[in-house]
N, CA, C and O atoms as CSV, one atom per row, in Angstrom:
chain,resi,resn,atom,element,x,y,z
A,1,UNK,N,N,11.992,-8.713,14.572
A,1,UNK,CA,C,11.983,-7.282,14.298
A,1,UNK,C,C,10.959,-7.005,13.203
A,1,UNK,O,O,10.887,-7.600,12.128
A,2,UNK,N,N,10.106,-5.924,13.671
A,2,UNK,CA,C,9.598,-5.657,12.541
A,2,UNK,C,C,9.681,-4.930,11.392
A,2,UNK,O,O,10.358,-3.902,11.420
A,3,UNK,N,N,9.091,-5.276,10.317
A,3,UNK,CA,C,10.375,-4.760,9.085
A,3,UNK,C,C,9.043,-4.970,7.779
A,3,UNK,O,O,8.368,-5.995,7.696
A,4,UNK,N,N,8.886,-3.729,6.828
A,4,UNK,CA,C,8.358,-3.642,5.783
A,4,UNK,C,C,8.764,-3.221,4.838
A,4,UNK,O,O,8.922,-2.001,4.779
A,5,UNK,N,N,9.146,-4.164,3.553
A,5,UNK,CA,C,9.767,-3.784,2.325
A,5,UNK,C,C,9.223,-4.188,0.807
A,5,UNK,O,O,9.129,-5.161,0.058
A,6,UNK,N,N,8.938,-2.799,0.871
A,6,UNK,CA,C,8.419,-2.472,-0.987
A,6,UNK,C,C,9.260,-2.961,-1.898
A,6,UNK,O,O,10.470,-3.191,-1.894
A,7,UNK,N,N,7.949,-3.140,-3.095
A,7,UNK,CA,C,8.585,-3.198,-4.526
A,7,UNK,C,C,7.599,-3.421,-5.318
A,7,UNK,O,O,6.434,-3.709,-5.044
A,8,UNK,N,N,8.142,-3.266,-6.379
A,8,UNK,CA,C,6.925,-2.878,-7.551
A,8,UNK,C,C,6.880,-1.985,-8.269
A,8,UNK,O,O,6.164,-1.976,-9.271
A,9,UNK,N,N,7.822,-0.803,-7.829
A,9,UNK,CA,C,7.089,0.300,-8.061
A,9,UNK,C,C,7.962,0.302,-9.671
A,9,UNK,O,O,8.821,-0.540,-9.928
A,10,UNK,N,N,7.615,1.226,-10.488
A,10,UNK,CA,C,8.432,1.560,-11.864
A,10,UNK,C,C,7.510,2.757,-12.698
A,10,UNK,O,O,6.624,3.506,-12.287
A,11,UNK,N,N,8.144,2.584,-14.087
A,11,UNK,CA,C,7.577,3.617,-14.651
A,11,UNK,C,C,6.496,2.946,-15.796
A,11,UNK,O,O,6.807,1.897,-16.359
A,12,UNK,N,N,5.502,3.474,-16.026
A,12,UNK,CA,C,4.329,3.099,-16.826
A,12,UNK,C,C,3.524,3.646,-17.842
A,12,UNK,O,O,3.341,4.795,-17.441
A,13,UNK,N,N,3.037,3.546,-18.721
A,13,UNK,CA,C,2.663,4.758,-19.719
A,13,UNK,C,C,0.573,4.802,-19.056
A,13,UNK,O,O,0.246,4.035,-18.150
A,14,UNK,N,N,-0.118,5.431,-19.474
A,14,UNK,CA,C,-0.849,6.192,-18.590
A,14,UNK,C,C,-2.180,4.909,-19.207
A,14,UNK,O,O,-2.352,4.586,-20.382
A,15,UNK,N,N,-2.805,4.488,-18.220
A,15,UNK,CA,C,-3.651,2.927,-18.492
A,15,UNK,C,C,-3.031,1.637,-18.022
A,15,UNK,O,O,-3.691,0.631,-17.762
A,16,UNK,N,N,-1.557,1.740,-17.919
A,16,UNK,CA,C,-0.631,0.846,-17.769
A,16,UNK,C,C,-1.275,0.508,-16.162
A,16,UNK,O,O,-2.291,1.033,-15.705
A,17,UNK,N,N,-0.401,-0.505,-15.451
A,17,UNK,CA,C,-0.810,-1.305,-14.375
A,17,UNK,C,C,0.272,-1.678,-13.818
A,17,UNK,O,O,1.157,-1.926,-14.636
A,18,UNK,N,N,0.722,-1.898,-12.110
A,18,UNK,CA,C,1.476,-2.218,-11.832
A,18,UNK,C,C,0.905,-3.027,-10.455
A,18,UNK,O,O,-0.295,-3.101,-10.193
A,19,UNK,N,N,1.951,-3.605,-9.641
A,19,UNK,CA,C,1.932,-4.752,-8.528
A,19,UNK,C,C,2.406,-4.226,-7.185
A,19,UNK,O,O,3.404,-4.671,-6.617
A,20,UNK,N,N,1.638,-3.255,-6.707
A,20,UNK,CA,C,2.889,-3.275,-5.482
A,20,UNK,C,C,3.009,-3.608,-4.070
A,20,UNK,O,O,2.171,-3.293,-3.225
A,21,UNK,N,N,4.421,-4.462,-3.773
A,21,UNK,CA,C,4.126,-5.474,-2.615
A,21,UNK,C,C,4.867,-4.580,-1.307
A,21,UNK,O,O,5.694,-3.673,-1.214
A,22,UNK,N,N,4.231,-5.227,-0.588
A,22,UNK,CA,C,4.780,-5.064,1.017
A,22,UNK,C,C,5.276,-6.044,1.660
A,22,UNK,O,O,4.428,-6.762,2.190
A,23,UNK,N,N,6.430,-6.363,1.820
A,23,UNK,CA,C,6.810,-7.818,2.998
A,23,UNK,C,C,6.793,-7.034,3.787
A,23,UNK,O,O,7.007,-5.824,3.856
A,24,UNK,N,N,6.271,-8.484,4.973
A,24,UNK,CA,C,6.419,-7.826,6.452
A,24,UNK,C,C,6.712,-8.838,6.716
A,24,UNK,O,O,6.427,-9.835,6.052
A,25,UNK,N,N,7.647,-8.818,8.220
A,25,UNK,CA,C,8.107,-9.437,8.595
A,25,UNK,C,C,8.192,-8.979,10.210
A,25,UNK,O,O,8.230,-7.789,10.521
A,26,UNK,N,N,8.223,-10.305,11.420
A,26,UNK,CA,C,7.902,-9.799,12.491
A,26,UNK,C,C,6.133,-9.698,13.203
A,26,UNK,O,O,5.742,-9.428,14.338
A,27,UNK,N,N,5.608,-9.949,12.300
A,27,UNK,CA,C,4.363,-9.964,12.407
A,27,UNK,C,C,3.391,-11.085,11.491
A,27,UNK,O,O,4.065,-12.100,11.316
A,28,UNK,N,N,2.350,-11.178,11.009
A,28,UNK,CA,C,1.304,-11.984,10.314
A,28,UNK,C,C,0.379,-10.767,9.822
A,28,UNK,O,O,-0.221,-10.006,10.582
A,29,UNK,N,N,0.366,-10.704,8.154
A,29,UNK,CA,C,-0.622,-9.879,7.782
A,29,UNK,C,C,-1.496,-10.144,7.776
A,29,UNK,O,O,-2.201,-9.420,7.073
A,30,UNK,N,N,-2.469,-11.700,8.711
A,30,UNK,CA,C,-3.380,-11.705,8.300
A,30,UNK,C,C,-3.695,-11.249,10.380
A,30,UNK,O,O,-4.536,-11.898,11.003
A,31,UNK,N,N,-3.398,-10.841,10.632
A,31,UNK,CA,C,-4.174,-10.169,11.958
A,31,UNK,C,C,-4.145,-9.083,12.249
A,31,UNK,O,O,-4.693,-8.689,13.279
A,32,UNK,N,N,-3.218,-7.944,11.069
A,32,UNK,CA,C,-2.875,-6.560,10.810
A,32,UNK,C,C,-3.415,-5.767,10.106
A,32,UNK,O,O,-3.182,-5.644,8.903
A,33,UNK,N,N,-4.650,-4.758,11.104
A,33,UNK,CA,C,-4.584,-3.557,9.553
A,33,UNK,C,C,-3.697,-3.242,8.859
A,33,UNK,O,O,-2.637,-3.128,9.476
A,34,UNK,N,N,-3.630,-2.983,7.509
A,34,UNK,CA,C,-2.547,-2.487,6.532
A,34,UNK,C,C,-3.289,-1.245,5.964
A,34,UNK,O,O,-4.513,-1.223,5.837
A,35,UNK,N,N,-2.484,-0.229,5.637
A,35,UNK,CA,C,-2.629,0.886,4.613
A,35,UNK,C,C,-1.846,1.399,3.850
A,35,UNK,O,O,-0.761,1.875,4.185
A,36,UNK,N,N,-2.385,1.360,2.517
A,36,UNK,CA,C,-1.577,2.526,1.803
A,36,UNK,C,C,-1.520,3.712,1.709
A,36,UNK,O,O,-2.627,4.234,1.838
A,37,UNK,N,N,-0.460,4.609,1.486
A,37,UNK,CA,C,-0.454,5.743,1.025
A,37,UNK,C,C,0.437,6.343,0.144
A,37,UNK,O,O,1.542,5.822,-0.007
A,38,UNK,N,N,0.171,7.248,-0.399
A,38,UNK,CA,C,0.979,7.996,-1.255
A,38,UNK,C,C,1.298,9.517,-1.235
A,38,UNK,O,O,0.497,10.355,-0.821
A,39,UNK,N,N,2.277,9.743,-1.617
A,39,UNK,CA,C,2.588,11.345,-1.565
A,39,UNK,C,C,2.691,11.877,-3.146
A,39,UNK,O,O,2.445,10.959,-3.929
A,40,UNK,N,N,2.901,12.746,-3.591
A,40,UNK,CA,C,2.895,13.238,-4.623
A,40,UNK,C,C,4.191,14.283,-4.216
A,40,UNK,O,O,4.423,14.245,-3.008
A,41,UNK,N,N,5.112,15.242,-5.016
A,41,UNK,CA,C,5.849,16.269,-4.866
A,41,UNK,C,C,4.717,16.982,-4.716
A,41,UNK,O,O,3.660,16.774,-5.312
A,42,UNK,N,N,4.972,17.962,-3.788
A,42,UNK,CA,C,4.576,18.771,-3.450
A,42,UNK,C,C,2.982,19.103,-2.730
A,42,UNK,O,O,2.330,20.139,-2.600
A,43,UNK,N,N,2.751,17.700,-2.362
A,43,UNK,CA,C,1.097,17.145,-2.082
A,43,UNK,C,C,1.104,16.960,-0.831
A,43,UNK,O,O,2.240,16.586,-0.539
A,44,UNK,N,N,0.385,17.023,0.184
A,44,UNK,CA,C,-0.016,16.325,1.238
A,44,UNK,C,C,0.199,14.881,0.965
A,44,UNK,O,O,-0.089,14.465,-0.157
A,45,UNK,N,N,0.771,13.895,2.052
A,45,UNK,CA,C,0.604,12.569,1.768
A,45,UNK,C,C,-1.277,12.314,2.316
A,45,UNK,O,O,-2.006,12.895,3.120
A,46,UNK,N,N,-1.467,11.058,1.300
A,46,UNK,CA,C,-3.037,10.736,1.188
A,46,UNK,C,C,-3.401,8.838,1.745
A,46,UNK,O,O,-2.775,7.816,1.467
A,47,UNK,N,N,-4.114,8.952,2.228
A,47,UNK,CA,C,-4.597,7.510,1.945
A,47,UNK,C,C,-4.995,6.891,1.158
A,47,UNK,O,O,-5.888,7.548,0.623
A,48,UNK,N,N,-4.884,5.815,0.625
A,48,UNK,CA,C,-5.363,5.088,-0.683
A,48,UNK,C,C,-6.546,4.215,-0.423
A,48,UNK,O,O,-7.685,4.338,-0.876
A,49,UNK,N,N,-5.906,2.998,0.669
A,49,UNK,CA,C,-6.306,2.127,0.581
A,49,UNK,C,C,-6.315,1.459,1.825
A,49,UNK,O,O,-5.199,1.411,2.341
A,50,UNK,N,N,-7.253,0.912,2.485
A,50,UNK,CA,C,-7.214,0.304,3.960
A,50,UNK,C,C,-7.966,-1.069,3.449
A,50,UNK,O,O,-8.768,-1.375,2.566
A,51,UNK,N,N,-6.938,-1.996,4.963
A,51,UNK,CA,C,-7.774,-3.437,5.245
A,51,UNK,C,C,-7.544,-4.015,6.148
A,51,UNK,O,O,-6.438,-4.314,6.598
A,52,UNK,N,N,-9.092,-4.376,6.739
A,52,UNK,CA,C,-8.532,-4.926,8.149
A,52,UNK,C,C,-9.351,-6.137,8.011
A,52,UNK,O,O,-10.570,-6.298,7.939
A,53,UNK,N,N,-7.817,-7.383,7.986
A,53,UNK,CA,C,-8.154,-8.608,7.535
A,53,UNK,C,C,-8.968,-9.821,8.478
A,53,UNK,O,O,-9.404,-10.910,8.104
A,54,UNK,N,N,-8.990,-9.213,9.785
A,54,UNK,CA,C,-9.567,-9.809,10.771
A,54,UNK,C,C,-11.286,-9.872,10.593
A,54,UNK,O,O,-11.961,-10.862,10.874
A,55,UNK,N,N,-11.835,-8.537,10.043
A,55,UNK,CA,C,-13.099,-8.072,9.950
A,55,UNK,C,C,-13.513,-7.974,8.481
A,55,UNK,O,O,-14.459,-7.207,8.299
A,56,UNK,N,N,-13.079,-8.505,7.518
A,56,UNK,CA,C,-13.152,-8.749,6.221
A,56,UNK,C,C,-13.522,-7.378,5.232
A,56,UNK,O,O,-14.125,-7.347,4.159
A,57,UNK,N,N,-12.761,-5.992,6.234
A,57,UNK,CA,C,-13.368,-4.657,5.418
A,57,UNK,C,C,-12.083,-3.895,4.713
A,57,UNK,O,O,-10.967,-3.605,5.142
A,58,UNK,N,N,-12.592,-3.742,3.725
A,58,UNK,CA,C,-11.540,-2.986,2.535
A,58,UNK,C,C,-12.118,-1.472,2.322
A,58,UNK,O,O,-13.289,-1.376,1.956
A,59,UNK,N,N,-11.601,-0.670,2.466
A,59,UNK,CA,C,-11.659,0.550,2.016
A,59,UNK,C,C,-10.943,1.611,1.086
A,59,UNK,O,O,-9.765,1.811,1.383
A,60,UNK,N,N,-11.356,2.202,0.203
A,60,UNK,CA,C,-10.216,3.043,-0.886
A,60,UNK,C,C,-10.776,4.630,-0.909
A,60,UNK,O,O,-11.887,4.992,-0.520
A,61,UNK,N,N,-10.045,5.214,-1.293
A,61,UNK,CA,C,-10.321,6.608,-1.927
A,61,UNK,C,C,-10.912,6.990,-2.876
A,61,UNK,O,O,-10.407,6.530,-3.901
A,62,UNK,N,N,-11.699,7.577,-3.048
A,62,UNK,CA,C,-12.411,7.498,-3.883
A,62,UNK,C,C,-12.158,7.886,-5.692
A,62,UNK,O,O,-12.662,7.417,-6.712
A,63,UNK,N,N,-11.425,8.653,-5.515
A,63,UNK,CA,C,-10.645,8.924,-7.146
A,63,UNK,C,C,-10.033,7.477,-7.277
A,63,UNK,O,O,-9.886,7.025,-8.412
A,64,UNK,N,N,-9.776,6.944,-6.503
A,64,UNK,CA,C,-8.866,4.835,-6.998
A,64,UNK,C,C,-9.940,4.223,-7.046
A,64,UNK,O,O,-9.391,3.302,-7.650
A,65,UNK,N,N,-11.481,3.711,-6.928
A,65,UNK,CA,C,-12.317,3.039,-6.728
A,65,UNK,C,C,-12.228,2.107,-8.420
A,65,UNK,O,O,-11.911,2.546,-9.525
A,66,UNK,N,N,-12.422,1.469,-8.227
A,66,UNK,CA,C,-12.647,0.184,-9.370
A,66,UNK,C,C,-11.138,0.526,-10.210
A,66,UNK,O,O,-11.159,0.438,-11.438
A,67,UNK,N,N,-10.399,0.749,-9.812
A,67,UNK,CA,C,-8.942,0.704,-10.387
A,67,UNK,C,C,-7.676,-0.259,-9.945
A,67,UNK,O,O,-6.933,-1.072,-10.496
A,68,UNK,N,N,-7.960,0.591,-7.958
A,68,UNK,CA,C,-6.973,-0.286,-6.987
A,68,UNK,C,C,-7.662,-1.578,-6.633
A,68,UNK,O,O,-8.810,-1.838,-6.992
A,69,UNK,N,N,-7.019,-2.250,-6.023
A,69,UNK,CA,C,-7.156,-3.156,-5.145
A,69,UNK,C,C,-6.409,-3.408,-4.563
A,69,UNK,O,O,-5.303,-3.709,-5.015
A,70,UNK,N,N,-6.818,-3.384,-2.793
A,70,UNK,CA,C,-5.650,-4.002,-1.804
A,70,UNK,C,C,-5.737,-5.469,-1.344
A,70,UNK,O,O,-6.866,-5.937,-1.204
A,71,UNK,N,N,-4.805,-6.143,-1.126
A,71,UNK,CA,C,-5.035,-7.372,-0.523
A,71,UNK,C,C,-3.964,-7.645,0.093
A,71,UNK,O,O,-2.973,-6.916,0.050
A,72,UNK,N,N,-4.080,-9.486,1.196
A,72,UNK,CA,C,-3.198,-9.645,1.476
A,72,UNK,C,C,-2.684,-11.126,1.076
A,72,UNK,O,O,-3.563,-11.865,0.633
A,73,UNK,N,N,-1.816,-11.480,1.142
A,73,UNK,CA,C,-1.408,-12.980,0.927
A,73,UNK,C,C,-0.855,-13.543,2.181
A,73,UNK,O,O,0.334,-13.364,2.443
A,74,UNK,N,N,-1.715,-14.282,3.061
A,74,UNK,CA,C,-0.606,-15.343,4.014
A,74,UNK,C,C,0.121,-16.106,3.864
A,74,UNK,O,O,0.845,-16.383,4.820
A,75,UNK,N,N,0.301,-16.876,2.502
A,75,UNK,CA,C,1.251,-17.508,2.621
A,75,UNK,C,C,3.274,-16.992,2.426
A,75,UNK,O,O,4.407,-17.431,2.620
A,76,UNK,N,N,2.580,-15.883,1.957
A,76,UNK,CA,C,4.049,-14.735,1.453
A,76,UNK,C,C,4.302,-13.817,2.332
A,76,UNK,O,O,5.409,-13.288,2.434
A,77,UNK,N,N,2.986,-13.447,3.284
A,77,UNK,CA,C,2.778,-12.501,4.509
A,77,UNK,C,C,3.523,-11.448,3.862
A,77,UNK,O,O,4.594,-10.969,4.233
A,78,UNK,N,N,2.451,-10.975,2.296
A,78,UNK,CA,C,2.772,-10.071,1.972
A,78,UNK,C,C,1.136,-9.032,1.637
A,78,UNK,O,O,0.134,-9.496,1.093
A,79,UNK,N,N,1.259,-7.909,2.034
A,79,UNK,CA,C,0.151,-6.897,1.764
A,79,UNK,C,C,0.257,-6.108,-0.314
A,79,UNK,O,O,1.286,-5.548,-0.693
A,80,UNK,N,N,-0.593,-6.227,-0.959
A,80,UNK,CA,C,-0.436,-6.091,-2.045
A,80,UNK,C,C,-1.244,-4.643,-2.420
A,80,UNK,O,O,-2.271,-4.615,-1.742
A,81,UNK,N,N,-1.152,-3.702,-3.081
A,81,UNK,CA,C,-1.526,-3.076,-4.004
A,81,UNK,C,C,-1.297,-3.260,-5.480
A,81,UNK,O,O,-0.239,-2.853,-5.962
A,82,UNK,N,N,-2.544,-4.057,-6.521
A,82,UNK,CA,C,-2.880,-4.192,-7.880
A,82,UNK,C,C,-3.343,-2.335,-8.032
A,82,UNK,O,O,-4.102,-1.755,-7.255
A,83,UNK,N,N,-2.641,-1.699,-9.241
A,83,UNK,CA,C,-3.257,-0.641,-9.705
A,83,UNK,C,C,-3.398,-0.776,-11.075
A,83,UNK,O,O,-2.412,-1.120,-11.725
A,84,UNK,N,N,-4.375,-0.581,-11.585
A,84,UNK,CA,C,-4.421,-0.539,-13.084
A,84,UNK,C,C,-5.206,0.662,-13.239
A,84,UNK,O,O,-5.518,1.472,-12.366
A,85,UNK,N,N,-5.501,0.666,-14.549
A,85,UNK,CA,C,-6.029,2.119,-15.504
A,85,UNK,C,C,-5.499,3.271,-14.878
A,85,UNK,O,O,-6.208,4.231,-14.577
A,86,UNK,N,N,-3.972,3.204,-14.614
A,86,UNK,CA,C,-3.043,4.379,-14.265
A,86,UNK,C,C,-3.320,5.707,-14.751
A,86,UNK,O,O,-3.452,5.725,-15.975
A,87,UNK,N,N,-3.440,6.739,-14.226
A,87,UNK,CA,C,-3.525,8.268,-14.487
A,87,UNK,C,C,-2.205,8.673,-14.250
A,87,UNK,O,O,-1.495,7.922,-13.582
A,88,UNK,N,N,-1.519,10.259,-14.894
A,88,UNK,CA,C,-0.683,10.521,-14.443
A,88,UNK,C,C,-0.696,11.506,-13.199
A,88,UNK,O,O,0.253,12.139,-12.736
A,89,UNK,N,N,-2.262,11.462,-12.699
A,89,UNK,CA,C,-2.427,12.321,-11.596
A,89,UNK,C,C,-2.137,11.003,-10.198
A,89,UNK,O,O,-2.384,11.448,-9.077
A,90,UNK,N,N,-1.756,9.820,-10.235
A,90,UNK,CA,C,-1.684,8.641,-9.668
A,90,UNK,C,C,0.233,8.395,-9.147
A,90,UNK,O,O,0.896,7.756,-8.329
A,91,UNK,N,N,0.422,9.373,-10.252
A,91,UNK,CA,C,2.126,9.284,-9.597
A,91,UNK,C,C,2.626,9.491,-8.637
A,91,UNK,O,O,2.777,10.699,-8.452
A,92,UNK,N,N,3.049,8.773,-7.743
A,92,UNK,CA,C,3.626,9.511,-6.457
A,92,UNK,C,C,4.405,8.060,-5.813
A,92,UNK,O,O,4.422,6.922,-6.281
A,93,UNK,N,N,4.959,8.551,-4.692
A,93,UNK,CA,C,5.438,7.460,-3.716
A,93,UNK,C,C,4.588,6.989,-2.807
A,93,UNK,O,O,3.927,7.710,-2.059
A,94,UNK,N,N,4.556,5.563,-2.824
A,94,UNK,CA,C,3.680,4.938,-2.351
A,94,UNK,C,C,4.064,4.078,-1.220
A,94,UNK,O,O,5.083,3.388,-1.243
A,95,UNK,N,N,3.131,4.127,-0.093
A,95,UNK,CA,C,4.130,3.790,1.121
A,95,UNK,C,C,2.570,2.392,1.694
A,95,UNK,O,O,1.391,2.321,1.349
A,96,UNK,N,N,3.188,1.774,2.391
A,96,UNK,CA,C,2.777,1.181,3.029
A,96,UNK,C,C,2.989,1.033,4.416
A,96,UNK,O,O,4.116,0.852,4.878
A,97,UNK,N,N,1.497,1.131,5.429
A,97,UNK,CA,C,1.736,1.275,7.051
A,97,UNK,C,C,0.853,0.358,7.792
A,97,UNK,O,O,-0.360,0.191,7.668
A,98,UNK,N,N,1.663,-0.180,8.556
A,98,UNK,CA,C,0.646,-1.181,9.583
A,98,UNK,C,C,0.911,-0.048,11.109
A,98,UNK,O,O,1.657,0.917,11.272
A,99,UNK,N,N,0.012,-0.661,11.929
A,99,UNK,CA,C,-0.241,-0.148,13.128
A,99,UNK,C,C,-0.302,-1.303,14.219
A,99,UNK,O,O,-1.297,-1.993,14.439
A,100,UNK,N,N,0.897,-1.399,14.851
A,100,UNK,CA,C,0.662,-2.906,15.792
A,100,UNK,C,C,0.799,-2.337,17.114
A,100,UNK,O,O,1.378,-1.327,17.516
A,101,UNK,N,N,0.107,-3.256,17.703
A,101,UNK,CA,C,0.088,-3.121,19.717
A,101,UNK,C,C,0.799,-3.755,20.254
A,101,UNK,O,O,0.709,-4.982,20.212
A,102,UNK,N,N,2.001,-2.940,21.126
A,102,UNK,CA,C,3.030,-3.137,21.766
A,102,UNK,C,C,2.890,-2.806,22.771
A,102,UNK,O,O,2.726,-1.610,23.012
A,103,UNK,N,N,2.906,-3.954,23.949
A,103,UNK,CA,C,2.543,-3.545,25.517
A,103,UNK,C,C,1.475,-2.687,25.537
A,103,UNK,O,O,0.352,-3.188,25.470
A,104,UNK,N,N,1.585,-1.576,25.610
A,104,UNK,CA,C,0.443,-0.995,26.177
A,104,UNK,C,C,0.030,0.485,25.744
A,104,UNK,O,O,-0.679,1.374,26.215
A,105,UNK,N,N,0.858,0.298,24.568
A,105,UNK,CA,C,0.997,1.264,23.221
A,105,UNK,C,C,0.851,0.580,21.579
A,105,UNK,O,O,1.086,-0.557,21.171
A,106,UNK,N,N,0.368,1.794,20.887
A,106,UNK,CA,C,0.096,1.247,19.113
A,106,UNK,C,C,1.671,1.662,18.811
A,106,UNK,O,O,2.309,2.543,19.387
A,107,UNK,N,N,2.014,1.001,18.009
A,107,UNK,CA,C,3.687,1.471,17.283
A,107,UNK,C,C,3.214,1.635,15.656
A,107,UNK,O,O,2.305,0.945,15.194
A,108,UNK,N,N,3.957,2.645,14.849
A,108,UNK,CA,C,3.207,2.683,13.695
A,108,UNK,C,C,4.917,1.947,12.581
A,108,UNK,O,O,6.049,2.140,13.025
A,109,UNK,N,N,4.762,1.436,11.677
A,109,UNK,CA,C,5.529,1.012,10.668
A,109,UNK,C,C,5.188,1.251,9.689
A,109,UNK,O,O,4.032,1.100,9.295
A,110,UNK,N,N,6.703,1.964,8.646
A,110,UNK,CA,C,6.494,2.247,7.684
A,110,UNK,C,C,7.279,1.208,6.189
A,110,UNK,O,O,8.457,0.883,6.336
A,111,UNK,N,N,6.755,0.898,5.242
A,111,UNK,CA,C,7.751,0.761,4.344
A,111,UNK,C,C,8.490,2.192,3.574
A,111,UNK,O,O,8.354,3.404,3.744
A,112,UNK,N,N,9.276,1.390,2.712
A,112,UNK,CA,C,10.772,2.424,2.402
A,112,UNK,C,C,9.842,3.454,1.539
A,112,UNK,O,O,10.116,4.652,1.606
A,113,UNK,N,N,8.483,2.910,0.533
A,113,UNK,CA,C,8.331,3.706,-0.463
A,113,UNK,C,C,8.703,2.893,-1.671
A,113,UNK,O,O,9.639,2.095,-1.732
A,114,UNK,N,N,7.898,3.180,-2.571
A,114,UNK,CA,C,7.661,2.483,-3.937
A,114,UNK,C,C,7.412,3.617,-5.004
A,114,UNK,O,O,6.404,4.243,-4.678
A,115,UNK,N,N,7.910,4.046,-6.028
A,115,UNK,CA,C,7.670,5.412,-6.900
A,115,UNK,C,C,7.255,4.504,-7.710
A,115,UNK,O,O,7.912,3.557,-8.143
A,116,UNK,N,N,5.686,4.886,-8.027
A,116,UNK,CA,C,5.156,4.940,-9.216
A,116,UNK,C,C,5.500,6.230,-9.992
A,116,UNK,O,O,5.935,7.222,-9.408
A,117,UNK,N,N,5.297,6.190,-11.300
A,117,UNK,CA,C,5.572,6.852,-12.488
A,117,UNK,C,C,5.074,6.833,-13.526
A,117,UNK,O,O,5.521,6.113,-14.419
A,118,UNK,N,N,4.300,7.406,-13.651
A,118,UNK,CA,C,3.279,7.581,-14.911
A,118,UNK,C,C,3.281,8.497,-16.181
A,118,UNK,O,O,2.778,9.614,-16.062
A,119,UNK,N,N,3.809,8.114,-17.397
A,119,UNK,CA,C,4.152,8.815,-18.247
A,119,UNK,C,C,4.046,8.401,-19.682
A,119,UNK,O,O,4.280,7.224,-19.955
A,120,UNK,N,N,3.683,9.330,-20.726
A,120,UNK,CA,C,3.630,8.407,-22.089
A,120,UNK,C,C,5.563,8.529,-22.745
A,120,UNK,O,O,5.904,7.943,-23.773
C-alpha cells in the first residue's frame, strides 16, 4: 500500500532551520518524482520544490532558492526537505506528493502535512 508520512515539522524563530521528511512506502523514491508543497492560511497551496530522481533534475521556487533543498535517501526511501534561513513569510503546511502509474492511469499521493512555524 502506498503510504506517505511526514515529520519534522515544529516551531522556529525566524533564520532557524528545520528537516522535513517524507516516508514512503509501497514504492522506491529513487524511481519517483517527488514534490513539495505548502499552503499558508488563507493562501493558495504553492509548489516548493520538485525532483525527478531518475533524470537527476531538481527544481524550487524561486523566493526558496539557496535556502531549500530537496532530496532523496534510498536507503530510508525517504524524500527530504532541508530549510534553513527561515522567514516568517515561509510558514505554512507543508505537504509532500508523488505521482505514480497505475495500470493505465497516474494516481496522485499525498502526505498528512508537516506545520512549519516561524516565529521570534
Amino acid at each position: 500500500q502506498v503510504q506517505l508520512v511526514e515529520s519534522g515539522g515544529g516551531l522556529v524563530q525566524p533564520g532557524g532551520s528545520l528537516r522535513l521528511s517524507c516516508a514512503a512506502s509501497g514504492f522506491d523514491v529513487s524511481i519517483a518524482p517527488a514534490k513539495w508543497y505548502r499552503q499558508a492560511p488563507g493562501k493558495e497551496r504553492e509548489l516548493v520544490a520538485a525532483i525527478w530522481p531518475a533524470e537527476g533534475r531538481i527544481n524550487y521556487l524561486d523566493s526558496v532558492k539557496g535556502r531549500f533543498t530537496i532530496s532523496g535517501d534510498n536507503a530510508d526511501n525517504t524524500v527530504y526537505l532541508q530549510v534553513d534561513s527561515l522567514k516568517p513569510e515561509d510558514a505554512a503546511v507543508y505537504y509532500c506528493n508523488v505521482i505514480l502509474q497505475a495500470w493505465d492511469e497516474k494516481l496522485s499521493y499525498w502526505g498528512q502535512g508537516a506545520q512549519v512555524t516561524v516565529s521570534a
